[in-house]
C-alpha positions in Angstrom: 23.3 77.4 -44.9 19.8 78.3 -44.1 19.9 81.1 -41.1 16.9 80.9 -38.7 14.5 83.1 -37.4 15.6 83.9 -33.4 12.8 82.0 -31.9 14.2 78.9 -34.0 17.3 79.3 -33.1 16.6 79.6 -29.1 14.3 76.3 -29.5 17.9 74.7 -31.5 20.2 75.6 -28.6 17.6 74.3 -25.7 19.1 70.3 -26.0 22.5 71.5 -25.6 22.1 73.2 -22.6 19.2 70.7 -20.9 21.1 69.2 -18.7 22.9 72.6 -17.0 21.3 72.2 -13.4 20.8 76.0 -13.6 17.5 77.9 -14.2 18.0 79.1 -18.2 16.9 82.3 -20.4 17.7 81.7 -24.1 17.8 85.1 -25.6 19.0 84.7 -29.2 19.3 88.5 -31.0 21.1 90.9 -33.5 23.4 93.6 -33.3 20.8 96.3 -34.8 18.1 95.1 -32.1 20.3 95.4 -29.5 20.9 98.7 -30.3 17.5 99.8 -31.1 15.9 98.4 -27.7 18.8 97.1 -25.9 19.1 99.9 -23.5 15.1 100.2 -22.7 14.4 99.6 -19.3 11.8 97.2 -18.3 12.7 94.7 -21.5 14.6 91.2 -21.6 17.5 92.7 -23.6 18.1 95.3 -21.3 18.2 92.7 -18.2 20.3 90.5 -20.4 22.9 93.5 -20.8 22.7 94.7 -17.4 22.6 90.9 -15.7 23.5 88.1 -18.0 26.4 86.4 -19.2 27.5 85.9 -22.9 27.5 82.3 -23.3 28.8 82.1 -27.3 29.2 85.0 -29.3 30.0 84.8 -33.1 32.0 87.6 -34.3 
């Protein structure tokens, strides 16, 4: 199985949520980022944390 890069995988996910009548952030990330710049204020992961909702997590 060939894992893809997290820009790849965002693009991937986009058809499966197009027709979701909602306005949509794909943020697609590790562990190890999270916890190197997950907690910045001022950056997407840190919104995503505070704000967003886990839609599929694989454990």
């Amino acid at each position: 199985m060939r894992i893809l890069p997290p820009w790849e995988s965002a693009i991937a996910m986009r058809p499966s949520l197009a027709d979701l009548p909602i306005g949509k952030d794909i943020v697609v990330t590790t562990p190890e980022e999270i916890a190197c710049r997950g907690y910045v204020v001022g950056t997407v992961l840190h919104q995503a944390l505070t704000e967003g909702t886990v839609l599929y997590e694989q454990v």
